[in-house]
C-alpha positions, 0 to 999 in steps of 0.5 A, a space after each residue: 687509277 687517278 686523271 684528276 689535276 690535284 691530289 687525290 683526297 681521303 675518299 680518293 676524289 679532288 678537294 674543294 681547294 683542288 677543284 677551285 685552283 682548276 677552275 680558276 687555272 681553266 678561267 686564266 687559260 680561257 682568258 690567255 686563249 682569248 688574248 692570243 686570239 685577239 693578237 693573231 686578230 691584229 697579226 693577220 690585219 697588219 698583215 694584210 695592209 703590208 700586202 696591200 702596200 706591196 702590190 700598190 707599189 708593184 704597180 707603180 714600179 711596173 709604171 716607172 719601168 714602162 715610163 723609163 723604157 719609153 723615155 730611154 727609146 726617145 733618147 735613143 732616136 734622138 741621138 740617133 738623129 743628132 749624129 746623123 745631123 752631126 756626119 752630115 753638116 760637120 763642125 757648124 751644127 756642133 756650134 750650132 747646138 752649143 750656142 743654144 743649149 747656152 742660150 737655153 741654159 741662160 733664159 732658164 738661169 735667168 726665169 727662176 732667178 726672176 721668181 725667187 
């Protein structure tokens, strides 16, 4: 029975020729193994970065949401006691209120025209 990679020679064994085209078809496959080797090297590195970049901005998202669930009860409470002022002292607070949020509005307008 003949497992050799070439053809059989006269006296039934592997040619030289034979021999030297395994040899270097095995060199090419070793040289093909390491390249692979190197690139699934460089797969797993990039991929390890990306899931480094993920929990880190996990993390900030966790933040902003616990930041904007904060923000959003203050909002909440204020508004809360911004109609409890309103029910309670009718048209005056409104003009009130208005009257300085222009004037907030104004001084602002007017500090960033001064720096620019």
């Amino acid at each position: 029975m003949w497992r050799g990679g070439g053809k059989p020679g006269k006296e039934g064994g592997v040619s030289a020729a034979d021999a030297a085209t395994g040899d270097q078809m095995e060199k090419e496959n070793d040289n093909l193994l390491g390249e692979l080797h190197n690139k699934v090297n460089a797969l797993k590195s990039v991929t390890i970065a990306i899931n480094g970049e993920v929990n880190q901005q996990n993390e900030q998202l966790e933040q902003m949401q616990t930041g904007m669930g904060m923000a959003g009860g203050l909002f909440g409470n204020t508004f809360k006691k911004v109609e409890t002022m309103f029910s309670s002292h009718g048209n005056q607070s409104i003009m009130l209120m208005a009257g300085i949020g222009v004037l907030a509005f104004l001084l602002i307008y007017l500090l960033v025209r001064l720096r620019a």
